[in-house]
C-alpha positions in Angstrom: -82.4 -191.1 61.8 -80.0 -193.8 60.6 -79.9 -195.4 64.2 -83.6 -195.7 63.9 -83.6 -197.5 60.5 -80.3 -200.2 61.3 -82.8 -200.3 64.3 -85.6 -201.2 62.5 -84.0 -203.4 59.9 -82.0 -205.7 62.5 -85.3 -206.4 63.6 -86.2 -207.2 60.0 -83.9 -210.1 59.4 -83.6 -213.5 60.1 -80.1 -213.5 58.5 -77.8 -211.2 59.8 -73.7 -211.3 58.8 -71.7 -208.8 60.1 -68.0 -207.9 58.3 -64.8 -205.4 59.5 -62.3 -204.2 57.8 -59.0 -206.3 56.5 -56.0 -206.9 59.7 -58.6 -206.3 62.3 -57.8 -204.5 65.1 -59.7 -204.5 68.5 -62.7 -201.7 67.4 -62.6 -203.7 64.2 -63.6 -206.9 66.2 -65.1 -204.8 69.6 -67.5 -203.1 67.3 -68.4 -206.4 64.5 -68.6 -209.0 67.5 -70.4 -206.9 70.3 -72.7 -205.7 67.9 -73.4 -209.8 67.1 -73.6 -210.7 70.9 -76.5 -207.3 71.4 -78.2 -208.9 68.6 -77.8 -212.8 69.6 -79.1 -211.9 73.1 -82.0 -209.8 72.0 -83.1 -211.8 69.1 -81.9 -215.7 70.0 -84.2 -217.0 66.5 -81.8 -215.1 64.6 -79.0 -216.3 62.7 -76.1 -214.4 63.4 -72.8 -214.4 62.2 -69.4 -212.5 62.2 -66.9 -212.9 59.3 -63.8 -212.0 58.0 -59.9 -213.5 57.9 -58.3 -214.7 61.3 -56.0 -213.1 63.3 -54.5 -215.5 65.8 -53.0 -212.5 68.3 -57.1 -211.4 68.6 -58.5 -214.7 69.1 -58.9 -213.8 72.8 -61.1 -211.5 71.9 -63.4 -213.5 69.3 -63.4 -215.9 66.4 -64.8 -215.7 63.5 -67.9 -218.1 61.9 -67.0 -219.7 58.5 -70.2 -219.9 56.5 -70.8 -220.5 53.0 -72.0 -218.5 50.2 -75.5 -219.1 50.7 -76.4 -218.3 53.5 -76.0 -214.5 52.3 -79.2 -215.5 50.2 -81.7 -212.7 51.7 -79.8 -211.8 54.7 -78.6 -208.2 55.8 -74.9 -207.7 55.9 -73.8 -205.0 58.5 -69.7 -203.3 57.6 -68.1 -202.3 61.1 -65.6 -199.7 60.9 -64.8 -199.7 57.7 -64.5 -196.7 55.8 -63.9 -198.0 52.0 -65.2 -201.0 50.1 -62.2 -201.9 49.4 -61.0 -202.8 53.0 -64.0 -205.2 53.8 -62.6 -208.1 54.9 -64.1 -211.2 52.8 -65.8 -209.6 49.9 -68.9 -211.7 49.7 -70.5 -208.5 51.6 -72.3 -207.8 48.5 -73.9 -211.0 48.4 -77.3 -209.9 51.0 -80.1 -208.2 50.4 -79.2 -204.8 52.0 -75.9 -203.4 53.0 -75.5 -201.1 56.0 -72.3 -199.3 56.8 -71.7 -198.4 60.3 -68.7 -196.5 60.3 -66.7 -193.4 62.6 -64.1 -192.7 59.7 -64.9 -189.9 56.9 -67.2 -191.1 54.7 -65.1 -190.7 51.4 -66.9 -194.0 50.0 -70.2 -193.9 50.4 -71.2 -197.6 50.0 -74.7 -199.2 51.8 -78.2 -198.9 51.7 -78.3 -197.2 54.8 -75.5 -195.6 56.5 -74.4 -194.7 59.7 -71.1 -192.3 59.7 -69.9 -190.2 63.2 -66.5 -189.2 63.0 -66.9 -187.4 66.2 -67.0 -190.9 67.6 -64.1 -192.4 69.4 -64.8 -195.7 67.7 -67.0 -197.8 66.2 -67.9 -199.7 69.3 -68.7 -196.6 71.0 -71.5 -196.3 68.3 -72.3 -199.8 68.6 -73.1 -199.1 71.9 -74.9 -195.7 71.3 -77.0 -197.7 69.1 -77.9 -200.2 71.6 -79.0 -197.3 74.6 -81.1 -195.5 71.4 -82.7 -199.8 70.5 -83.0 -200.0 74.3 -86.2 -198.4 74.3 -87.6 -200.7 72.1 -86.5 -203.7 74.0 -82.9 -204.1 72.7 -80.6 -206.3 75.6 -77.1 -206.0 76.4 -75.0 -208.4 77.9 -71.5 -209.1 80.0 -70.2 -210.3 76.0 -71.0 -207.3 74.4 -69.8 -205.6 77.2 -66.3 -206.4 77.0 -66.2 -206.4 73.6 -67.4 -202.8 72.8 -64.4 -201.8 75.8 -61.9 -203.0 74.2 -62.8 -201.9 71.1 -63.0 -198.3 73.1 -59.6 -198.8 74.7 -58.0 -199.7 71.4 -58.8 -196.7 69.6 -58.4 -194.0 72.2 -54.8 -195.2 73.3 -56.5 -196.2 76.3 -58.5 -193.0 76.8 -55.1 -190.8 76.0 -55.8 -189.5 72.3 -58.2 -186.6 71.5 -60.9 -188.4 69.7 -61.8 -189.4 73.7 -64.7 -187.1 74.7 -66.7 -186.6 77.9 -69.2 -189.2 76.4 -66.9 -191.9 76.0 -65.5 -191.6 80.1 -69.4 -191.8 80.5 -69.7 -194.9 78.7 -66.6 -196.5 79.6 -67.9 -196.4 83.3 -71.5 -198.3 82.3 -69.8 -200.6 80.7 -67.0 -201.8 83.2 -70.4 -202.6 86.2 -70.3 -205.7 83.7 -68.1 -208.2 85.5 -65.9 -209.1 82.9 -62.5 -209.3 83.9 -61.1 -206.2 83.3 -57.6 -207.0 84.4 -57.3 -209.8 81.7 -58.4 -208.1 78.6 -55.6 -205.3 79.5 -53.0 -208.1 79.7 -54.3 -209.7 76.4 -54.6 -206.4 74.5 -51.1 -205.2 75.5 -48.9 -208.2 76.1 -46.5 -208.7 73.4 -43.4 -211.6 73.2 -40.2 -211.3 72.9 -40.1 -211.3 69.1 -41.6 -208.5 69.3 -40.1 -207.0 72.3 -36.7 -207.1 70.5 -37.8 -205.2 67.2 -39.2 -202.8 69.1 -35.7 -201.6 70.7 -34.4 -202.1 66.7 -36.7 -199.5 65.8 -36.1 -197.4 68.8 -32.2 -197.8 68.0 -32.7 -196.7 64.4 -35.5 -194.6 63.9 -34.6 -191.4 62.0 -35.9 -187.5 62.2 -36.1 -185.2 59.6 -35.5 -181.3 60.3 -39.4 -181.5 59.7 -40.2 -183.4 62.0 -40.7 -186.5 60.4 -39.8 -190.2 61.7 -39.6 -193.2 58.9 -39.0 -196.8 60.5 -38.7 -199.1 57.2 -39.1 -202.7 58.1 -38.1 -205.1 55.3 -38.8 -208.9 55.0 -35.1 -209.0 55.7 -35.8 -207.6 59.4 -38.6 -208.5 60.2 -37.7 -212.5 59.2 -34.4 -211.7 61.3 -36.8 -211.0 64.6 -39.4 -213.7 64.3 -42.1 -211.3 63.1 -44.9 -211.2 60.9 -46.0 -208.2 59.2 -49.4 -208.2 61.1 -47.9 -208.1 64.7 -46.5 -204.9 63.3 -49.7 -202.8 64.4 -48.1 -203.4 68.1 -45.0 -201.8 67.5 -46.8 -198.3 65.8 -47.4 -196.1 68.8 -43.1 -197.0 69.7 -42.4 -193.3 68.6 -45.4 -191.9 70.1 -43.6 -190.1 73.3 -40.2 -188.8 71.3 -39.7 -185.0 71.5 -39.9 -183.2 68.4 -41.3 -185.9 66.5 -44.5 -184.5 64.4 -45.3 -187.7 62.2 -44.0 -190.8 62.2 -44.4 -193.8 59.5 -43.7 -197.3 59.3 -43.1 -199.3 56.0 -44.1 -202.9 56.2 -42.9 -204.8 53.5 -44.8 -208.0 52.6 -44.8 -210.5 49.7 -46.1 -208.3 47.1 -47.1 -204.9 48.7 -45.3 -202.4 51.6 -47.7 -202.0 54.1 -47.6 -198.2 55.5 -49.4 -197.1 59.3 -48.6 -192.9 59.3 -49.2 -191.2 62.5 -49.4 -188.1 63.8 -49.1 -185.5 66.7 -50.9 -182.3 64.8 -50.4 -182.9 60.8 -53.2 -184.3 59.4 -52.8 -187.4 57.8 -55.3 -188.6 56.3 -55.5 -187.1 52.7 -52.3 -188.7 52.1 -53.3 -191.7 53.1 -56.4 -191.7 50.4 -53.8 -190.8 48.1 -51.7 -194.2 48.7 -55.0 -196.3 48.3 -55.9 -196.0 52.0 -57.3 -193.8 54.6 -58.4 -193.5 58.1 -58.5 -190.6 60.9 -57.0 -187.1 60.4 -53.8 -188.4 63.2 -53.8 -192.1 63.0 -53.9 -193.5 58.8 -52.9 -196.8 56.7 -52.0 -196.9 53.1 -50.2 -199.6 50.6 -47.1 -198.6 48.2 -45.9 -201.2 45.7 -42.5 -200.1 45.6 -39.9 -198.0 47.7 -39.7 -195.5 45.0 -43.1 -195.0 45.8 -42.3 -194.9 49.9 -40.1 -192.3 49.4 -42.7 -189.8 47.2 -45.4 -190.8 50.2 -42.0 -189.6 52.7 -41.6 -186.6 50.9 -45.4 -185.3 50.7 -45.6 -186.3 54.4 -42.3 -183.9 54.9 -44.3 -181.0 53.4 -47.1 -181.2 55.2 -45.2 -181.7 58.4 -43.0 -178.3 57.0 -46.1 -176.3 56.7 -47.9 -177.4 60.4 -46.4 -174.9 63.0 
């Protein structure tokens, strides 16, 4: 059983460094950070260490350790939620001794020595903390840390418990995990406070969103826009659920443009998604997907296989 071996192996190490994927978002950083704080307060000799590129609006949630190269000399490196190589964040994962891939996305790249994949999960962090209740038995701890950590990673990629990935399992675990007194109130605020940059953009984008007889909604947010509200393209990911709760509305995309790609997030009510994503160098969950175009030629060819799918779903 692969929650047997990571098991096994964590208790292996000496060295452990655990990555996410690139433009984290909270099960990114829920599931990579409270899977470091089970294994800090279990194993306090070990060295421990969480890496990848900062995002400033998640450093409420945790920070990342800057270590050198070798430290990866004999060390196990752990990828969080990350379905595809190419979306590690900080590509010196390679550098350990053994590669494990923890992961709740299909498993279309099937990188790591040992491998963990549940896409019946509702996140990663609801497998981190699966794998802790299975490692409990062999003395495994948990703490008030890991708690809050694995929640909001939960939270984040249910819609706070309102999508269907959200099963009976993940209500069972949410409740264990909140008789940790972290505070509760606070992480809500953090994870769902936004400014008024980016307040204002999204009324633009509710102001100019578009609908195809299809059912098909595309949002295109050029440097030009997004330098006329204040906004970088990262704080984006807060605006993408925005179209979520219009009528008719099947799929919806947004087209990020950046300095030398367009960043697309698809979503979708019933279509599914995801192929189209893999097609557009990305991937992700059957409703909720990311991809990259280079040009907006190519935006419009991802728009107009996203209308026939959307044509064909009833």
């Amino acid at each position: 059983m692969p929650k047997q071996d990571i098991i096994q192996t964590i208790k292996k190490y000496e060295t452990i460094i655990i990555h996410r994927h690139v433009r984290p978002d909270p099960d990114a950083l829920g599931s990579q950070c409270g899977l470091k704080a089970i294994i800090q307060e279990t194993f306090p000799e070990k060295s421990v260490y969480a890496v990848g590129e900062e995002d400033e609006s998640f450093h409420f949630l945790a920070r990342m350790d800057d270590i050198a190269d070798d430290v990866y000399e004999g060390a196990l490196v752990i990828a969080c939620d990350t379905a595809n190589t190419s979306r590690i964040s900080d590509n010196r994962y390679n550098l350990g001794e053994k590669l494990l891939k923890i992961d709740h996305h299909p498993d279309h790249d099937k990188y790591g020595d040992i491998r963990w994949v549940d896409t019946g999960a509702s996140s990663t962090s609801e497998m981190i903390y699966e794998l802790y209740l299975t490692g409990k038995e062999s003395g495994f701890l948990f703490n008030e840390e890991a708690a809050r950590l694995i929640y909001a990673g939960i939270v984040g990629d249910t819609g706070r418990f309102l999508f269907p990935s959200t099963k009976n399992v993940t209500f069972q675990y949410a409740a264990e995990l909140i008789e940790y007194p972290f505070d509760r109130q606070a992480l809500y605020d953090d994870l769902y406070r936004v400014n008024e940059d980016i307040a204002r953009l999204r009324g633009y984008v509710l102001q100019h969103f578009t609908m195809s007889e299809n059912g098909v909604s595309t949002i295109k947010l050029t440097k030009e826009i997004l330098n006329q509200f204040n906004v970088d393209p990262m704080e984006t990911s807060k605006l993408v659920g925005a179209l979520g709760d219009i009528n008719n509305i099947k799929s919806w995309v947004y087209f990020i443009e950046e300095d030398d790609i367009i960043r697309v997030r698809i979503r979708s009510k019933g279509p599914v998604i995801n192929e189209l994503a893999a097609k557009y160098r990305g991937g992700g969950h059957p409703l909720a997907s990311g991809a990259t175009v280079h040009t907006w030629e190519e935006a419009e060819a991802l728009t107009a296989e996203l209308e026939e799918i959307c044509a064909k779903h009833s």
